[in-house]
N, C-alpha and C positions, 0 to 999 in steps of 0.2 A: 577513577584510577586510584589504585592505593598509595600511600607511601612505599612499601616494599615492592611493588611496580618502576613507581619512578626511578627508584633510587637501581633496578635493574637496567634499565636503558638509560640512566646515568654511566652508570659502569659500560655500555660496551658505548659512550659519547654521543649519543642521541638525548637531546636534549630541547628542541624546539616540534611543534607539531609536527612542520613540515619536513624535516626530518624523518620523522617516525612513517609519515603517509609513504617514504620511498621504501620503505621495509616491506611491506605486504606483499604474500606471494600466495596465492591461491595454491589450496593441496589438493589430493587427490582423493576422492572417496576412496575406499576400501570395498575390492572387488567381493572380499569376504562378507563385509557386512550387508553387500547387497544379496549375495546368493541366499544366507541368513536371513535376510527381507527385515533385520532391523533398523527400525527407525533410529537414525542419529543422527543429533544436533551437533551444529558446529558450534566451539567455542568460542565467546566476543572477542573481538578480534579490534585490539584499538589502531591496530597501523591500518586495518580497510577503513576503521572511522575518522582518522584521520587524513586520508586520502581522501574520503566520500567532502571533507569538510573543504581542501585544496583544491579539490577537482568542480565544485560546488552540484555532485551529481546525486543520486541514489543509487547504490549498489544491488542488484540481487546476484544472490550465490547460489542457490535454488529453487528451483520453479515451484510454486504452492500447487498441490492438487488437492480439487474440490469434488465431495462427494457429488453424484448426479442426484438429481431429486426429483417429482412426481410434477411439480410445478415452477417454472422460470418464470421472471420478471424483468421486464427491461425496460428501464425508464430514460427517457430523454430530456432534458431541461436545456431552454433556451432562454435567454436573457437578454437588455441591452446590450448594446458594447462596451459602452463605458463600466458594465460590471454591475450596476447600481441596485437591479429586479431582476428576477425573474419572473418572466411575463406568460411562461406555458412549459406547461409539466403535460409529458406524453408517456402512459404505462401500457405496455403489451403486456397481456399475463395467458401464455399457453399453459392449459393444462389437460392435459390427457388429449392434445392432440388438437383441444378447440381453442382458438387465438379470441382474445377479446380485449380490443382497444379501449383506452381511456384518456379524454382530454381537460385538463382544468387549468383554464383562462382567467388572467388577471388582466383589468384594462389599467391599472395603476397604482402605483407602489402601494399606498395603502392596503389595496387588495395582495397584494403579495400573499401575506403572513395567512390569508383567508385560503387560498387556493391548496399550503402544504397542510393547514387543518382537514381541508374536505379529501383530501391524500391517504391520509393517517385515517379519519372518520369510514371511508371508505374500505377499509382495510383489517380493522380492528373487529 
């Protein structure tokens, strides 16, 4: 945030984060800019970040859309509980229709770092 920021939300007595987090108010797109099919970004917007920071959440404002593509990938990683390994990496890769499973087993942490090499090796 700049000095000439601050020193704006000085002036109308906003002066602590949490202050500022109550100011944000979601706008409204522009039913023009949609008809027009322009992409527009919204501007950073420091009272949603500091809400996002109060609230201790992540905000989204708008949904990402991703191109479709010829081949998907879906990977599943399981781990201990306590977090420590990951003990098996599970990759689905459909493409054109044909699904082809993939499993790579580590029996312990050592082997971890082995399993996301043969991943990558696989892949490459």
């Amino acid at each position: 945030m700049t000095d000439k920021t601050i020193r704006q939300y000085n002036h109308k007595g906003i002066f602590t984060v949490n202050q500022l987090s109550y100011t944000f108010h979601p706008r409204r797109k522009s039913k023009r800019a949609k008809a027009w099919g322009r992409p527009r970004g919204r501007p950073h917007s420091y009272a949603l970040q500091a809400m996002a920071i109060r609230d201790q959440k992540v905000y989204v404002l708008d949904l990402l859309v991703l191109a479709s593509a010829d081949t998907q990938v879906f990977i599943d990683m399981e781990g201990d509980p306590d977090g420590r390994f990951v003990y098996l990496i599970g990759l689905l890769v459909v493409h054109d229709g044909q699904e082809m499973c993939h499993s790579f087993w580590a029996d312990s942490r050592e082997d971890e770092v082995s399993i996301f090499e043969q991943v990558k090796a696989r892949f490459n």
